[in-house]
mmCIF file of the C-alpha atoms, coordinates in Angstrom:
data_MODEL
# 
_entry.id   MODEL 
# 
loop_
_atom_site.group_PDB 
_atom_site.id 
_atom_site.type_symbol 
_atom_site.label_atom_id 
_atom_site.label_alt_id 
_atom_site.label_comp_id 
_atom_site.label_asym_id 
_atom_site.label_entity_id 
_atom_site.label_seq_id 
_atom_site.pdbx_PDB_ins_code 
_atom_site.Cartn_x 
_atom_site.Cartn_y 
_atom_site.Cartn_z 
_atom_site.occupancy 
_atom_site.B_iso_or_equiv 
_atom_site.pdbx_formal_charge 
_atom_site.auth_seq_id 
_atom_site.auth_comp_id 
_atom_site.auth_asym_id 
_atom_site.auth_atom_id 
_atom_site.pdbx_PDB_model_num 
ATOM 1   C CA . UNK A 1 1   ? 72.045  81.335  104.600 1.00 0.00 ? 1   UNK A CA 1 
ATOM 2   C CA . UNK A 1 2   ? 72.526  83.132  101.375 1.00 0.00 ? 2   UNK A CA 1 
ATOM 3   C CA . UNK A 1 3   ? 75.033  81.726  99.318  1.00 0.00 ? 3   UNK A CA 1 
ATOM 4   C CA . UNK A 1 4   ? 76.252  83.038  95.782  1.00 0.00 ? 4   UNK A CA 1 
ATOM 5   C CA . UNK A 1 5   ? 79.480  81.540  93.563  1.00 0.00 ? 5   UNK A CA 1 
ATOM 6   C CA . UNK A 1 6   ? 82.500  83.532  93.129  1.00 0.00 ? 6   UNK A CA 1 
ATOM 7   C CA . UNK A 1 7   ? 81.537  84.105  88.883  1.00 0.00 ? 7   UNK A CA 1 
ATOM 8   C CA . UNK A 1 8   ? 77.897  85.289  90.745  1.00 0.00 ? 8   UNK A CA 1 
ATOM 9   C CA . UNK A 1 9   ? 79.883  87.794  92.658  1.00 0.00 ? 9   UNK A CA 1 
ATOM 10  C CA . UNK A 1 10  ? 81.914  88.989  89.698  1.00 0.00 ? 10  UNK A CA 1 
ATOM 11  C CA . UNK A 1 11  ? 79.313  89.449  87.243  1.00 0.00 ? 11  UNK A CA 1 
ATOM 12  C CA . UNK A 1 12  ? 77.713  92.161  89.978  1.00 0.00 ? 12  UNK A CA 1 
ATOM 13  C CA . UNK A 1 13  ? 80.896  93.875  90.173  1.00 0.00 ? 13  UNK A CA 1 
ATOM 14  C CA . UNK A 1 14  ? 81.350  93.822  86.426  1.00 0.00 ? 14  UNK A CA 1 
ATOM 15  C CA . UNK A 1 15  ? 78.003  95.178  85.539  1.00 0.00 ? 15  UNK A CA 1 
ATOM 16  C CA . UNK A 1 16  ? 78.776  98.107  88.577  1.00 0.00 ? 16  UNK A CA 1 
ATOM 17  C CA . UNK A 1 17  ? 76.199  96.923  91.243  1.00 0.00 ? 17  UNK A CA 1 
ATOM 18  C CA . UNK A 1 18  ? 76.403  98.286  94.720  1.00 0.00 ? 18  UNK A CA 1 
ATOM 19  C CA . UNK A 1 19  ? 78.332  95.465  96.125  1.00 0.00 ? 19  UNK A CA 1 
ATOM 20  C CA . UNK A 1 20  ? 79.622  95.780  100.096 1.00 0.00 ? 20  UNK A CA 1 
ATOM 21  C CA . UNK A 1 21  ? 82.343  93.452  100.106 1.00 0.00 ? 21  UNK A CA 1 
ATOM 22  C CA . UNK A 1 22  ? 83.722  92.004  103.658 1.00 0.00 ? 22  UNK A CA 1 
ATOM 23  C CA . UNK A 1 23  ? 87.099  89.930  103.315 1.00 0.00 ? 23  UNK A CA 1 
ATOM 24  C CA . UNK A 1 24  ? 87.284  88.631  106.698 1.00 0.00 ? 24  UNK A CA 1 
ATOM 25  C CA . UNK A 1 25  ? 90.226  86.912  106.541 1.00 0.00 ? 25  UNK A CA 1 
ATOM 26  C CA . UNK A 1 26  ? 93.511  88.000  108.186 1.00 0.00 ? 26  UNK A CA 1 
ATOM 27  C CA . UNK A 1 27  ? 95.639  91.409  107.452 1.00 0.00 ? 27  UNK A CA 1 
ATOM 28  C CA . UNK A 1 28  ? 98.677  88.788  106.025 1.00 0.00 ? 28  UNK A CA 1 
ATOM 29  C CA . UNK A 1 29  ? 96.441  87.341  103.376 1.00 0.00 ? 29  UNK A CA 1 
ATOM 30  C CA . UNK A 1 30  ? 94.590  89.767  102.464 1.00 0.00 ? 30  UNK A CA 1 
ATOM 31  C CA . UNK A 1 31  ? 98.286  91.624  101.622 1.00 0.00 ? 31  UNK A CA 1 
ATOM 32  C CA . UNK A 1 32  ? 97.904  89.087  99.056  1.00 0.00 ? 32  UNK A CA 1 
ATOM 33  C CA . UNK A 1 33  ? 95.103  90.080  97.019  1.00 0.00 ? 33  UNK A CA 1 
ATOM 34  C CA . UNK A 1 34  ? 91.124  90.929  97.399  1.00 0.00 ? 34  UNK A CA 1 
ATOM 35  C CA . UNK A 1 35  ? 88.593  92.029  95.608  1.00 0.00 ? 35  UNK A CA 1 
ATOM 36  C CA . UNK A 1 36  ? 88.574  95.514  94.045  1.00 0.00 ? 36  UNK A CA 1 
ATOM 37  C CA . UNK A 1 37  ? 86.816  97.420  96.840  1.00 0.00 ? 37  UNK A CA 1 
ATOM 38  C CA . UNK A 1 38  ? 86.762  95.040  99.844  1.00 0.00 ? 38  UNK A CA 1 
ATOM 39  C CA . UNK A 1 39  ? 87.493  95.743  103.172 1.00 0.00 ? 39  UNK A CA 1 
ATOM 40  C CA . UNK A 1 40  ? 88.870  93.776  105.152 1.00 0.00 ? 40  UNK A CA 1 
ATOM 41  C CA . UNK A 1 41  ? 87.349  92.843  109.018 1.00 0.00 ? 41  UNK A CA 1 
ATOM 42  C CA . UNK A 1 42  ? 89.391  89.713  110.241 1.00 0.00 ? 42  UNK A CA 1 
ATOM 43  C CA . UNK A 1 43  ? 86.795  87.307  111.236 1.00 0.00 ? 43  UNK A CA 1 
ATOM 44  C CA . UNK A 1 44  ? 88.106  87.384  114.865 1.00 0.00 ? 44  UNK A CA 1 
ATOM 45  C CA . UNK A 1 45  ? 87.561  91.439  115.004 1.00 0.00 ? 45  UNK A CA 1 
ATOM 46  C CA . UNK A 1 46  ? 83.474  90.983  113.537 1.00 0.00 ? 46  UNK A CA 1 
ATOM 47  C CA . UNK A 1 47  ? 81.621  91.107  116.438 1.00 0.00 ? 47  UNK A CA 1 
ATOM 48  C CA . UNK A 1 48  ? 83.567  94.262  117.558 1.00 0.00 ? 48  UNK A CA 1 
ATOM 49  C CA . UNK A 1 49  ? 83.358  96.285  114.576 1.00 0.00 ? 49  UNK A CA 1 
ATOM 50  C CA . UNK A 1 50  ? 79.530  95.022  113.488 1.00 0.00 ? 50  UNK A CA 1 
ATOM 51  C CA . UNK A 1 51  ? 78.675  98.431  114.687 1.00 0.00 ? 51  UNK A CA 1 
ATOM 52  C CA . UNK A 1 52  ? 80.291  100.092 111.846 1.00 0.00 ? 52  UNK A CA 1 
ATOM 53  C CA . UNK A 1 53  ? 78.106  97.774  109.375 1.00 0.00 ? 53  UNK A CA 1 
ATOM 54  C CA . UNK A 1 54  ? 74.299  99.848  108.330 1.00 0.00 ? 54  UNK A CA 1 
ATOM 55  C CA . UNK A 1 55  ? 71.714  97.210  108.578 1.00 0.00 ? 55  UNK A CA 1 
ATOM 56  C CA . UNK A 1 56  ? 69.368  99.029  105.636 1.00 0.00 ? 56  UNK A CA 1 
ATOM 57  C CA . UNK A 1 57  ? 73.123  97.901  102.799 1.00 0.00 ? 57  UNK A CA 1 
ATOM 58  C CA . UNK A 1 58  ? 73.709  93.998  101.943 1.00 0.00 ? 58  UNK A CA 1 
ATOM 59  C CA . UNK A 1 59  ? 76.988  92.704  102.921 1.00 0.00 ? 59  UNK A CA 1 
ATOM 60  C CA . UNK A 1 60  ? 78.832  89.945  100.718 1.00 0.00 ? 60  UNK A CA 1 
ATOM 61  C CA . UNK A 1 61  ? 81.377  88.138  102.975 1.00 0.00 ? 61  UNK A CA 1 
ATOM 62  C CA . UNK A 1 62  ? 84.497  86.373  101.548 1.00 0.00 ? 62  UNK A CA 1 
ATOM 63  C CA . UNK A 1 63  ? 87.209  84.264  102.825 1.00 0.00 ? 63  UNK A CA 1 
ATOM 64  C CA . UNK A 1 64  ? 90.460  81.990  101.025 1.00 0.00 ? 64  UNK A CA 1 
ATOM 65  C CA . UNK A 1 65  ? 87.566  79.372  100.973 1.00 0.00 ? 65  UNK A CA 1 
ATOM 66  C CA . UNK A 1 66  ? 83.863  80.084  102.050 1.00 0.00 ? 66  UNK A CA 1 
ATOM 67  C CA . UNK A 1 67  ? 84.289  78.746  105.557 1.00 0.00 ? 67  UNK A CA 1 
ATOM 68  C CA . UNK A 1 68  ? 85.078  82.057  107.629 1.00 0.00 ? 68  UNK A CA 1 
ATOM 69  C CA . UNK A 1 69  ? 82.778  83.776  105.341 1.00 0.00 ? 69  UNK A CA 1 
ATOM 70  C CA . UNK A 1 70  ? 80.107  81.360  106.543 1.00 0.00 ? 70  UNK A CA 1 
ATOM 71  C CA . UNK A 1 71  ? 80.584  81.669  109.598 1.00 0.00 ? 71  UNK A CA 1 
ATOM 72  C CA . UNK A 1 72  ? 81.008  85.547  109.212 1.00 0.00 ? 72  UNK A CA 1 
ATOM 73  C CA . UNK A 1 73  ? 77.604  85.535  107.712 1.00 0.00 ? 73  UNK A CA 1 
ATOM 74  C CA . UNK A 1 74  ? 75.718  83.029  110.372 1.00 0.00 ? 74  UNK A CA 1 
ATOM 75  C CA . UNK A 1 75  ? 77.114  85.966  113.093 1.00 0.00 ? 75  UNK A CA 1 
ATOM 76  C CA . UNK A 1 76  ? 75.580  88.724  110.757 1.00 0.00 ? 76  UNK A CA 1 
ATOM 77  C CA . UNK A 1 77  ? 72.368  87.236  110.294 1.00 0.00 ? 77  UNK A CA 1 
ATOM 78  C CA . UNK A 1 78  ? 71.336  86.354  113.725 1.00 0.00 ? 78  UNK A CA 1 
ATOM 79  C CA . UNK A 1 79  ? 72.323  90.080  114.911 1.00 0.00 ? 79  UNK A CA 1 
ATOM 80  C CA . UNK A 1 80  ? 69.880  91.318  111.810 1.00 0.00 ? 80  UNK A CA 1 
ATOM 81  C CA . UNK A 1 81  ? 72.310  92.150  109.440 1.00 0.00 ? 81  UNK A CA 1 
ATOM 82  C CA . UNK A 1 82  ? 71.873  91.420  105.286 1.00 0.00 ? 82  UNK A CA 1 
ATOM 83  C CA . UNK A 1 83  ? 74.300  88.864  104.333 1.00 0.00 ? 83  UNK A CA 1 
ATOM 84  C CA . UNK A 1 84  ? 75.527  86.266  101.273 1.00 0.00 ? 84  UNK A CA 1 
ATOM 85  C CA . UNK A 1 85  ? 78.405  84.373  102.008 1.00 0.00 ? 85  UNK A CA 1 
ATOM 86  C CA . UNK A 1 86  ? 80.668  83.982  98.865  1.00 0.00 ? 86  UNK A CA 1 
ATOM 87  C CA . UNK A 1 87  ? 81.083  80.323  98.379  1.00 0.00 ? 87  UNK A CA 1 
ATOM 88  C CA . UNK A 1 88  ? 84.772  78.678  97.535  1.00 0.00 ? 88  UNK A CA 1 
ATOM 89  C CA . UNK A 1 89  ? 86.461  81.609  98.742  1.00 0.00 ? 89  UNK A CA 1 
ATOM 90  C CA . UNK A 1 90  ? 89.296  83.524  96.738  1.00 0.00 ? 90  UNK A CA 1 
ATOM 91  C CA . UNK A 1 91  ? 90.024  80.254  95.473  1.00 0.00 ? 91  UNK A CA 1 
ATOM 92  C CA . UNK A 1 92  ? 87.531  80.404  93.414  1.00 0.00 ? 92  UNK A CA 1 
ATOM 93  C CA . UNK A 1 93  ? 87.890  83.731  92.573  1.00 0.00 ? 93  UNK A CA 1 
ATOM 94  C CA . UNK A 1 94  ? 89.201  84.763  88.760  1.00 0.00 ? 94  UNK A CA 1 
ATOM 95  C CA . UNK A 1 95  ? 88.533  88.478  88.883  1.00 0.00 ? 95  UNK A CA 1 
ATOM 96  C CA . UNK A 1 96  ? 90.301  91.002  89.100  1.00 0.00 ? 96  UNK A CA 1 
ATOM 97  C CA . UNK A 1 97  ? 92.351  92.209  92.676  1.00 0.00 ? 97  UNK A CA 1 
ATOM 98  C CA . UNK A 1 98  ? 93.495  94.871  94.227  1.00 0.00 ? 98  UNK A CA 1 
ATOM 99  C CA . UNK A 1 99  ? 97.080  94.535  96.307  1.00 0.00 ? 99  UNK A CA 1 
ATOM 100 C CA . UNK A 1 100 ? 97.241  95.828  99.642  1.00 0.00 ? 100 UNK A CA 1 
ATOM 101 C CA . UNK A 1 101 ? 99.210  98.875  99.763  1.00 0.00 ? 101 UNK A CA 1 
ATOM 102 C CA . UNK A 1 102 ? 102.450 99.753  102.083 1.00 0.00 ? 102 UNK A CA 1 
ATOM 103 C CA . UNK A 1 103 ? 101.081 100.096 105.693 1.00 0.00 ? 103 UNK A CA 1 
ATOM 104 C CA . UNK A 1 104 ? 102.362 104.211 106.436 1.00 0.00 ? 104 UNK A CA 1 
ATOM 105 C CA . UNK A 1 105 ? 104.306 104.067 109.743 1.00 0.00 ? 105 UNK A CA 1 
# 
């Protein structure tokens, strides 16, 4: 499994790389904060919405702390997808976020 550090994951996004962000943990905590860009598959929904993923784009999967993520990424990989798990998580994360907005009713 790939693996790359929170500040690795930053400097890409700072220096404007094509970064596909996955946060997969859950709508409540996400409401919280993620990284600028992310979207947000709650681990438990993967495996029914892998079909919206391109297999040819490189997906970087986070979590609160790089355990989801992993085992996001172990799912990913064995159905051929490109995937680096984002160790330690948004607690390890010191960039910038975005705030989820006001769900429309």
């Amino acid at each position: 499994m790939i693996q790359k550090s929170a500040n690795q994951i930053e400097e890409k996004l700072l220096a404007n790389e094509e970064l596909n962000v996955i946060d997969v943990r859950e709508t409540e905590e996400v409401a919280t904060g993620k990284i600028p860009g992310a979207v947000n598959i709650p681990l438990s929904l993967i495996e029914f919405r892998m079909h919206e993923l391109d297999k040819s784009k490189e997906y970087t999967m986070v979590c609160r702390s790089g355990s989801r993520s992993g085992l996001a990424t172990q799912f990913l990989q064995s159905h051929g997808f490109q995937v680096v798990n984002m160790t330690g998580g948004m607690m390890e994360w010191d960039g910038a976020v975005e705030r989820a907005k006001q769900s429309q009713r």
